[in-house]
VOGU-3710 file (C-alpha; in Angstrom, 3 decimals, decimal comma):
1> xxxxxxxxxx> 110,094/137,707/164,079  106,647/138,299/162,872  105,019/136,030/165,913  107,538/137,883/168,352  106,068/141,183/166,791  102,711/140,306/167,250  102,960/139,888/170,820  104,261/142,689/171,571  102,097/144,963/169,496  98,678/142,889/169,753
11> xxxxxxxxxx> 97,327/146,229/167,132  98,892/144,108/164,479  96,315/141,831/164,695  94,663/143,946/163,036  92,358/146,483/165,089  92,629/149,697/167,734  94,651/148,532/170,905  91,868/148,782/173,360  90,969/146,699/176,364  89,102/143,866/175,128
21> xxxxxxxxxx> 85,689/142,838/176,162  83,099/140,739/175,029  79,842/141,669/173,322  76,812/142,968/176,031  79,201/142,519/178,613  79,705/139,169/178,633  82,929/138,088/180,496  85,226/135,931/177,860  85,966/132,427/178,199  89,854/131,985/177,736
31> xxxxxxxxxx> 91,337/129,034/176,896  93,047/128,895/180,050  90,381/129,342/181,298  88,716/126,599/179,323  91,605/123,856/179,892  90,907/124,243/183,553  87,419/123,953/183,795  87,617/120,487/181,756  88,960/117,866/184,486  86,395/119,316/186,799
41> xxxxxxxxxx> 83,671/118,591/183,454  84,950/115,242/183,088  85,364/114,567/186,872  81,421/115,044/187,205  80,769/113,083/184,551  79,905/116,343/182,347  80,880/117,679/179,147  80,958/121,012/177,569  79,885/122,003/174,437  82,291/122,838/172,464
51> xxxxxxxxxx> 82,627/125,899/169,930  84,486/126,695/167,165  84,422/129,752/165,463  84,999/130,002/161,408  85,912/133,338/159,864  85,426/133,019/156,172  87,283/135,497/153,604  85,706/138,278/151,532  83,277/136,954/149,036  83,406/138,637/145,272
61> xxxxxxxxxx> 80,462/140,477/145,972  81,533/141,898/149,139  85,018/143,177/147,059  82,931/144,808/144,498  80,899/146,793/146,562  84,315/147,819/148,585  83,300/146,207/151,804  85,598/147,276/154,691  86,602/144,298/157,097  85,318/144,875/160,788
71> xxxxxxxxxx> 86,662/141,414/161,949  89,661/139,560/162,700  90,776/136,147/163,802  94,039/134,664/165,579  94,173/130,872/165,470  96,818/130,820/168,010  95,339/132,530/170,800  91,677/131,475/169,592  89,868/134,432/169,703  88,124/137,029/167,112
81> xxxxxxxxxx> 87,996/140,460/167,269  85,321/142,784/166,069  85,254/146,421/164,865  82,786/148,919/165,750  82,076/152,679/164,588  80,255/154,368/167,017  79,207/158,262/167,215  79,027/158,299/163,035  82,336/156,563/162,410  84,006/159,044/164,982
91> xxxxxxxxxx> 85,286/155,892/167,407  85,497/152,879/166,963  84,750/149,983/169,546  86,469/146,664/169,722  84,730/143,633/171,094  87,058/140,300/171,400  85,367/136,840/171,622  87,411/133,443/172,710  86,421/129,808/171,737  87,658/126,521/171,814
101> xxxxxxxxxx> 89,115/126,786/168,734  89,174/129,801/166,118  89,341/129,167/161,687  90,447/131,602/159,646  90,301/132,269/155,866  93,457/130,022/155,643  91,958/126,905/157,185  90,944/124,171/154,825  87,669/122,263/155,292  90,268/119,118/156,196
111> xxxxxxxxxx> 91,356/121,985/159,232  87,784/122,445/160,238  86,718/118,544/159,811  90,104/117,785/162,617  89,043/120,682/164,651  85,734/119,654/165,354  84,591/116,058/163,976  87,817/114,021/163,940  87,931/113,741/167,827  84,027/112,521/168,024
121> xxxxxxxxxx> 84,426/109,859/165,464  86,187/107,028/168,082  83,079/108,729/170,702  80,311/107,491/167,788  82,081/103,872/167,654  82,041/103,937/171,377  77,751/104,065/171,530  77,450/107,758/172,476  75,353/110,476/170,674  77,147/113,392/169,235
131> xxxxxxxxxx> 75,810/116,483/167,588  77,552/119,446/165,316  75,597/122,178/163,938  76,461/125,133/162,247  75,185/128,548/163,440  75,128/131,861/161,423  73,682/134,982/159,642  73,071/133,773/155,764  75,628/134,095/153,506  78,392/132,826/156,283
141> xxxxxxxxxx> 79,015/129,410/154,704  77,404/126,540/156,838  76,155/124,954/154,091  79,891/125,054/152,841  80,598/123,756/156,135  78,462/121,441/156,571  78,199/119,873/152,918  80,918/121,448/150,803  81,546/120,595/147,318  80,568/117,192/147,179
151> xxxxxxxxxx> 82,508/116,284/143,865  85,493/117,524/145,196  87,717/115,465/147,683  89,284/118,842/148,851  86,342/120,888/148,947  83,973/117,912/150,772  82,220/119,601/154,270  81,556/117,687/157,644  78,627/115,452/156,499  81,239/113,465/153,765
161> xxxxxxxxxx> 84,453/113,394/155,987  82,807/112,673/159,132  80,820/109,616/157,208  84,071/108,358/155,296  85,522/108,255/158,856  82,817/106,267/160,091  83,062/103,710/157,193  86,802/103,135/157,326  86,956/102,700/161,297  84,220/100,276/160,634
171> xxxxxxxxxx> 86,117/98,426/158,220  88,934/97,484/160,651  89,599/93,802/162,348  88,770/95,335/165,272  84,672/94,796/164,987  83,082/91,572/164,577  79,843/92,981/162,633  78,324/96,307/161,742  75,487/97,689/160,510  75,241/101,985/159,429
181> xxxxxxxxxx> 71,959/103,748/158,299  71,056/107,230/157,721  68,492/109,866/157,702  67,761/112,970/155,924  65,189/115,877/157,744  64,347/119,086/156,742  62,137/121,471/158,792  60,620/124,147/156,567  58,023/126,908/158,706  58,336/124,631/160,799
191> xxxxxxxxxx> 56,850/121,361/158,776  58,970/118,112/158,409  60,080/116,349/155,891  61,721/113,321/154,805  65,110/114,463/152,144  65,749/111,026/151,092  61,993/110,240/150,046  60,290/111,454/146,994  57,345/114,416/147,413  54,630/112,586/146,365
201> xxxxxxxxxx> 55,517/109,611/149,078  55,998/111,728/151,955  54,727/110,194/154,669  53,529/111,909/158,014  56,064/113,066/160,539  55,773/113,658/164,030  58,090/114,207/166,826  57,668/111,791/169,832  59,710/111,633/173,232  60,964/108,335/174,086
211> xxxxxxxxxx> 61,198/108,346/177,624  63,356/107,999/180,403  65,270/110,553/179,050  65,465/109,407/176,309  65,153/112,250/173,877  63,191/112,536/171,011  62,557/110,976/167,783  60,922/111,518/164,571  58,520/108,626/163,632  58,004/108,219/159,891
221> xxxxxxxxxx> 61,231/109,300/159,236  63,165/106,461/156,755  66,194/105,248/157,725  68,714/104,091/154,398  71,180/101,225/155,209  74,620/102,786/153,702  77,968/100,193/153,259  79,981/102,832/151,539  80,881/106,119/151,336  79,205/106,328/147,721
231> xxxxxxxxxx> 75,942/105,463/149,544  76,567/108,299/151,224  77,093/110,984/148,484  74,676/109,366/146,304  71,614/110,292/149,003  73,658/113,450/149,938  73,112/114,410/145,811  69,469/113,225/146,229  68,996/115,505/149,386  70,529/118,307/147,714
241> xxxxxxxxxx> 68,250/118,492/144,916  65,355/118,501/147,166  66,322/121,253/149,862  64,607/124,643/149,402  66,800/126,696/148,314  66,506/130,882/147,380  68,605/133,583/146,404  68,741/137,091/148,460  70,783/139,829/148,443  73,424/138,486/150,635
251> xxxxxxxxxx> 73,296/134,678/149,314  72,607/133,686/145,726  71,938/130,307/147,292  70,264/130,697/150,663  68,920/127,655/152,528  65,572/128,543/153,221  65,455/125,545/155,677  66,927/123,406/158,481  68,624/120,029/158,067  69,290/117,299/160,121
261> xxxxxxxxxx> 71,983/114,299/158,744  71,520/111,176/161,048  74,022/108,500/161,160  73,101/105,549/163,321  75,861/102,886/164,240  75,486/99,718/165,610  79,011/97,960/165,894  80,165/94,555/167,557  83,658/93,622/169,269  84,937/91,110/170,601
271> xxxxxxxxxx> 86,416/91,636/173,975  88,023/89,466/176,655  84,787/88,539/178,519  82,286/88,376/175,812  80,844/90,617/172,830  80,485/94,485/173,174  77,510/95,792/171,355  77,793/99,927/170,862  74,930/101,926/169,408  75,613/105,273/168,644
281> xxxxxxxxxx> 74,538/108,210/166,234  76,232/111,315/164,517  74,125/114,355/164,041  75,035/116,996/161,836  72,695/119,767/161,691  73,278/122,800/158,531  70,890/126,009/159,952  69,218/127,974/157,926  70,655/131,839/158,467  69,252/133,913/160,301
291> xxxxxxxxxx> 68,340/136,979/158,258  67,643/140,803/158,371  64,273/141,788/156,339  66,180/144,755/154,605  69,749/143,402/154,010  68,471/140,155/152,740  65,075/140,278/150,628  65,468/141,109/146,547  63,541/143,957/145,243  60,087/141,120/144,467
301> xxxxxxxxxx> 56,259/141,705/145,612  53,109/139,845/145,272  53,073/136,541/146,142  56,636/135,604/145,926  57,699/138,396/148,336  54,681/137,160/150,700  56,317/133,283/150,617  59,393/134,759/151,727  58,618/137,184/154,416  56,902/133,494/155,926
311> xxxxxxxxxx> 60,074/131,895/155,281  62,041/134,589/157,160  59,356/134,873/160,068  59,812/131,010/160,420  63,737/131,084/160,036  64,300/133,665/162,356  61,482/132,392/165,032  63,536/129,375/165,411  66,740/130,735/165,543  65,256/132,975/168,190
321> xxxxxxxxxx> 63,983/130,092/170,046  67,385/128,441/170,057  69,198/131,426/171,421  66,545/131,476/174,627  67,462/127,913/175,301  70,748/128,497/174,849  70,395/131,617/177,248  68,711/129,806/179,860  70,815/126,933/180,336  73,625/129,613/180,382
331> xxxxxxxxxx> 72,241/131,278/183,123  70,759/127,872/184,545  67,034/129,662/184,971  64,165/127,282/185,290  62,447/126,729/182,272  64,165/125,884/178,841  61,958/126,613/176,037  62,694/123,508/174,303  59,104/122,831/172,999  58,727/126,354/171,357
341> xxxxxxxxxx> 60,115/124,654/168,360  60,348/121,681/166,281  64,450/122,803/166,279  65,261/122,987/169,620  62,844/119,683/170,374  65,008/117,885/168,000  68,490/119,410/169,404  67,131/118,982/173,263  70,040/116,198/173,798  72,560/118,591/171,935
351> xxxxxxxxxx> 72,003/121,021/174,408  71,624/119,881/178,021  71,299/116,396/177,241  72,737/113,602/176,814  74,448/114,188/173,363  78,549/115,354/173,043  78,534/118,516/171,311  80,440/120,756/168,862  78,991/123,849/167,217  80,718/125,973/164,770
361> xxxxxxxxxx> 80,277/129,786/164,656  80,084/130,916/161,330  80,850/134,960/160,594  81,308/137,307/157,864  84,400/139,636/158,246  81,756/142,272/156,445  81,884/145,482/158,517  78,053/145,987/156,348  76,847/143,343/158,801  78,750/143,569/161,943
371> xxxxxxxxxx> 76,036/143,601/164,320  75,049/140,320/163,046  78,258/139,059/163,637  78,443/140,219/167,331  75,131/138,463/167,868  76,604/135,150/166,938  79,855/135,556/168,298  77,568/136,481/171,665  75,327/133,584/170,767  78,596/131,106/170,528
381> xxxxxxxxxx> 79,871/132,348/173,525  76,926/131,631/175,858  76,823/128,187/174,665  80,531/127,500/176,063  79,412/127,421/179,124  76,537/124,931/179,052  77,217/120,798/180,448  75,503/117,964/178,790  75,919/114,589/180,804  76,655/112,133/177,675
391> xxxxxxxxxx> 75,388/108,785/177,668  76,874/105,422/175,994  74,080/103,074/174,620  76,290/100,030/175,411  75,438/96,187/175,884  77,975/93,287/176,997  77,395/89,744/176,301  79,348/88,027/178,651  80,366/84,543/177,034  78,122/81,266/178,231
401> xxxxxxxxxx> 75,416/83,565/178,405  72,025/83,164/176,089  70,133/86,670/175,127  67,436/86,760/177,308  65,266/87,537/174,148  65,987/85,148/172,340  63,744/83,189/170,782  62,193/79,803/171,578  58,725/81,062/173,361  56,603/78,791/175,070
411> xxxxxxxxxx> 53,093/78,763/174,255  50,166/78,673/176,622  48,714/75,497/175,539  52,510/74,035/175,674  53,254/74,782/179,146  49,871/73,061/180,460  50,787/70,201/182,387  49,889/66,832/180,983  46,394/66,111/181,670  45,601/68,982/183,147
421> xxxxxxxxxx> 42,363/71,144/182,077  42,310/74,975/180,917  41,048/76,787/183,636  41,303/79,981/185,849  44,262/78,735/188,203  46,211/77,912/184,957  45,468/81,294/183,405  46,695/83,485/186,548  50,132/81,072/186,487  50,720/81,705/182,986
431> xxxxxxxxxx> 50,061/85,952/183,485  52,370/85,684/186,405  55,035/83,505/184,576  54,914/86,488/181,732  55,324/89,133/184,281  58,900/87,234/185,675  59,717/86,783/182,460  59,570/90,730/181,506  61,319/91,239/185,073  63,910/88,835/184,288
441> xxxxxxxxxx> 64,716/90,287/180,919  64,587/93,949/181,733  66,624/92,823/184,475  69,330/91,541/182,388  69,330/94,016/179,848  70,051/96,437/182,409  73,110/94,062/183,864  74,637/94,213/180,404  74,479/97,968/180,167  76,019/98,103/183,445
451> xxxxxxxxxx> 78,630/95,501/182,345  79,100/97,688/179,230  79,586/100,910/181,718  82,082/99,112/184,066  84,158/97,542/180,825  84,271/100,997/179,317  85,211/102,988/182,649  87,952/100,031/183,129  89,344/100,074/179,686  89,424/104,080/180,198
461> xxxxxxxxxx> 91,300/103,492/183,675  94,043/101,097/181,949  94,656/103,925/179,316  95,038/106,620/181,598  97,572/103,944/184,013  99,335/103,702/180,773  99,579/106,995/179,839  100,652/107,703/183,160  103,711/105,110/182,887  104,482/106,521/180,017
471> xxxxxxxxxx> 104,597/109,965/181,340  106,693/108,418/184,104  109,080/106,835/182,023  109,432/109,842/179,669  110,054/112,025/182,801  112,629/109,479/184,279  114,675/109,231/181,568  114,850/113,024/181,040  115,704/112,976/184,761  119,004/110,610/183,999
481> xxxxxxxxxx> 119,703/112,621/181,249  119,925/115,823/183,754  121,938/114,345/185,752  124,687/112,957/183,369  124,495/116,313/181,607  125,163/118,014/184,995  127,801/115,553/185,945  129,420/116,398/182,524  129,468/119,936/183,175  130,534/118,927/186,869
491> xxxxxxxxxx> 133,612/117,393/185,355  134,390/119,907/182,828  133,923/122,731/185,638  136,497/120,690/187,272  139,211/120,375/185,080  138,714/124,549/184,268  139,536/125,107/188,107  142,368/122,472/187,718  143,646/124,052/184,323  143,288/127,559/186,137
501> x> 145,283/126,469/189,383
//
């Protein structure tokens, strides 16, 4: 009765009954409208970026101070809708937002972890590149989102679930061999550094692109083999302690930082025509908030209050930088400021790229900082509607055939003839010899990965024929169970007449 309620009155939801609209007049995205424009996505080879918006409950200090709520969330028809006094509280304005998928203060961090990381864990195993990363004014709960409450098994974030997953698909009959290593980076105004190393053995970091489109990478950066999920806490404990970390007025424990979490996975299986090597790599990225200079900065000065204004400057920059790039590939202009930051270098693939994407919206229902909230509801919103083209790093031996870089090199002096001297002639043979042999092996490198492509687009083919089938077989026996029930009521419409003659 409630639900029936609800749609009837849509006030109930808890707001004014006006037309909805989206922040700054953008148009919103309905699911509908969502669902439709995804076989067209994965028709082109595209995928969108997906977002998911978390509404967290009213904090204890936001109850103290008597905070009124200015937003509300429906998980059902995935959207959130914000409050707005206008003219000095005399009207109120009512924006309404719609994602892929909306959490409210009931959803559990198991809800958010099926929402958003569950369905890219088989993707990872499958040698693609997948990003999440949590957006948000501070005090929203990414960090909570991201990380959670490590010792707990209820209250663990993205980072552990999405890791345990990893480790127990690994441990299946279905791969031969495996091998999982991770990295730690934190970007502090805009300096890197290496979370799983100790201060005084930092080493330098510098972001490098790979090439053909490649992305980019951080060399220096260590990378820790993991076996178990332990591993995983145990340098998630070690990170923690190291993060920089402050308390404002809106967040006793602010991150005053960005973090990147790197999973690389390189998995075997055997398959029906050989060995199917997959490469791929989990990203999960915890923001630090942006922040506004009088809501967020304790009563300090001197030098502390100097260190912090730098932080914020930085924090904010970035975040700034990231919106742009997210604006221009919204409105497909020609330059994306990707380079304007270390951030948005290192989340070029997440956006754009070649990388399958999730980010999660994070919002206060606070109506003290409401205009925050519409900024990254807007924010969220925009990014909807960008297409990355993902890309599987993928090889397939085919059986009877020997890696082409393997190992068994001939030397120079080995491959002269017998009796023959050393000599010019000799010389140019053996330069040209080396030159077919990097040919040859780039060119079979390449015929695995297109091996790998056409296995993977076949298997995908066979599940979608059986899917169909099943579809088919589901509809067919509904069909002859139509039919007997209308013969049944045939019949007993039959022996009515008869009984009424």
């Amino acid at each position: 009765p409630l639900s029936r309620a609800r749609e009837r009155w849509p006030g109930l939801q808890g707001g004014v009954d006006m037309s909805s609209r989206t922040g700054y007049g953008n148009r919103a995205r309905s699911p509908e409208r969502a669902a439709a424009a995804a076989p067209e996505a994965a028709s082109n080879g595209e995928a969108s970026v997906r977002v998911v918006c978390r509404l967290r409950p009213m904090n204890e200090r936001e109850k103290q101070r008597g905070t009124v709520p200015a937003a509300a969330a429906s998980t059902e028809r995935r959207e959130v809708a914000v409050l707005r006094m206008l003219s000095g509280g005399m009207r109120q304005a009512r924006s309404t937002f719609h994602f892929d998928d909306v959490l409210t203060s009931f959803s559990t961090q198991e809800d958010v972890f099926a929402a958003t990381l569950e369905p890219l864990v088989s993707q990872v195993l499958a040698g693609y590149e997948t990003t999440a990363f949590a957006y948000g004014q501070t005090g929203t709960g990414k960090t909570y989102t991201m990380e959670g409450d490590l010792d707990s098994e209820e209250g663990r974030g993205l980072v552990p679930r999405a890791a345990a997953a990893v480790i127990n698909a690994l441990s299946s009959d279905t791969y031969s061999d495996s091998q999982v290593t991770v990295s730690y980076l934190e970007i502090y105004n805009e300096e890197l550094s290496d979370l799983l190393v100790l201060p005084d053995q930092q080493r330098r970091l510098d972001l490098k692109d790979m090439g053909n489109g490649r992305g980019v990478c951080c060399s220096g950066l260590s990378e820790v083999p993991v076996s178990t999920v332990a591993d995983i806490l145990g340098l998630m404990h070690r990170a923690q302690e190291r993060r920089r970390v402050a308390e404002t007025r809106i967040n006793a424990r602010s991150s005053r930082s960005h973090c990147i979490f790197t999973m690389k996975v390189r998995c075997r299986q055997r398959v029906s025509v050989g060995e199917l090597e997959n490469v791929g790599k989990l990203h999960l990225v915890d923001l630090a908030g942006s922040e506004n200079a009088k809501k967020a900065s304790p009563a300090v000065a001197g030098a502390c209050a100097t260190e912090e204004d730098r932080e914020r400057r930085a924090i904010n920059q970035s975040l700034l930088t990231l919106g742009r790039v997210i604006s221009a590939l919204r409105e497909e202009s020609g330059r994306v400021p990707y380079r304007d930051s270390k951030l948005t270098r290192l989340l070029q693939d997440a956006l754009g790229g070649r990388c399958k994407t999730v980010i999660i919206a994070t919002i206060s229902p606070a109506l003290s900082v409401v205009e925050e909230t519409i900024s990254t509801l807007t924010y969220a919103e925009q990014a909807a509607g960008i297409r990355n083209r993902p890309v599987a790093t993928s090889l397939l031996r085919a059986r009877g055939c020997n890696g082409a870089a393997g190992g068994g090199g001939i030397a120079p002096g080995d491959a002269r003839p017998e009796g023959a001297a050393a000599g010019p002639c000799f010389a140019n043979d053996w330069t040209e010899l080396e030159m077919k042999v990097t040919y040859l092996t780039q060119e079979v490198e390449e015929a695995q990965t297109a091996l790998a492509r056409k296995y993977r687009e076949a298997q995908e083919l066979i599940c979608r024929a059986e899917a169909a089938e099943g579809a088919m077989a589901a509809a067919q026996e509904e069909l002859g169970e139509t039919r007997l029930s209308l013969q049944e009521a045939e019949f007993a419409s039959e022996r009515l007449w008869d009984y009424a003659e």
